[in-house]
C-alpha positions, 0 to 999 in steps of 0.5 A: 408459540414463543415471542422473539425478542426485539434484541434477538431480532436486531442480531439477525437482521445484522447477521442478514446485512452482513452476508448480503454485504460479503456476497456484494463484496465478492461480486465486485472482485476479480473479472473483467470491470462492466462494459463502460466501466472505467479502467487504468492503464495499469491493469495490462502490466499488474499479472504475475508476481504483482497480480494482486496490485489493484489501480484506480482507474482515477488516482485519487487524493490521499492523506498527507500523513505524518511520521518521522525519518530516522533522525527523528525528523517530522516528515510527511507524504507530501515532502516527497512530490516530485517522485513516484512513491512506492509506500510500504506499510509494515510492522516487524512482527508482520511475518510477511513484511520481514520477508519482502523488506530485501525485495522492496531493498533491491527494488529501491537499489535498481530503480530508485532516484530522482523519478523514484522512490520505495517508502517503507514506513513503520507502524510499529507500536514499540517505536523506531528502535526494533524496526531499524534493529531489524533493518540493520539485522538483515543488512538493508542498504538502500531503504531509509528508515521512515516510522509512525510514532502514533502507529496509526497510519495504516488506518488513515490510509485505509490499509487494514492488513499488513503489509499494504503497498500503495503506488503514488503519484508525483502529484501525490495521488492514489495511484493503486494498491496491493493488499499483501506480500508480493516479489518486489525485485521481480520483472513483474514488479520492475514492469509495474513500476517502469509502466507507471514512470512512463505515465505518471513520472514526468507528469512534473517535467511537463 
């Protein structure tokens, strides 16, 4: 009976660690948390256009990342305390980026202001000029444009597809997140975000 290599070995017990792996993952998504298990507030109002938004049932600190407004002025997660952020991680050549860019527009067109703010922030690897071609191209009027020059901040922020959508806390906390396009502009959406005002947004006029 032939021998199997120890390299050849290595593989499968990898290939054996990986499944094991996808079948954990997929057992901890969707359905009700355990009994005890904590949960957010948030969850109630996270259904229809914005189902797939997923809170943390305890904010937790993110990485005061760096990137450049459209003058080309540093700027960093932190200069917007105060506000809920909601921080949009795009690319121009993320197809379903470009189409929810006038949703997070009319979003930030309704909502936004002193409590409030959408960030839309991108990683385009190409530098500021094609996004804010693009952003003029398809006549946005309230979004700011906010780039990455390293391109590199959806892997600080652990967004391992595009786009990802992060709702912050004035205090700068993960507050939850959604992987993937969703219809910002919808009363859903309006719902999340006016649900999340009313529990973190005046955490700073206290």
């Amino acid at each position: 009976m032939p021998q199997t290599s120890p390299k050849l070995l290595a593989l499968l017990a990898g290939a054996v660690l990986l499944i094991a792996g996808g079948v954990y993952l997929i057992g901890q998504g969707g359905g009700n948390p355990p009994e005890g298990q904590a949960t957010s507030p948030l969850e109630a109002v996270a259904v229809g256009d914005v189902a797939n938004f997923v809170p943390r049932p305890v904010p937790a600190a993110m990485p005061d990342v760096p990137f450049r407004d459209g003058e080309g002025r540093e700027t960093r997660l932190a200069d917007f305390r105060g506000k809920l952020v909601l921080l949009n991680l795009w690319a121009t050549w993320c197809a379903p980026c470009r189409e929810e860019m006038p949703e997070l527009d009319r979003l930030e067109a309704e909502l936004g202001g002193e409590a409030f703010k959408v960030l839309a922030l991108s990683v385009d690897s190409t530098g500021p000029e094609v996004p804010a071609a693009f952003l003029e191209q398809i006549g946005i009027e309230h979004l700011a444009l906010y780039h990455d020059p390293s391109a590199k901040a959806n892997f600080t922020l652990g967004a391992f597809g595009l786009p990802t959508t992060i709702l912050i806390s004035p205090e700068g906390l993960e507050i939850g997140r959604m992987a993937g396009p969703a219809h910002w502009a919808s009363e859903d959406a309006k719902q999340l975000i006016g649900e999340a005002l009313r529990l973190y947004g005046s955490a700073q006029e206290s």
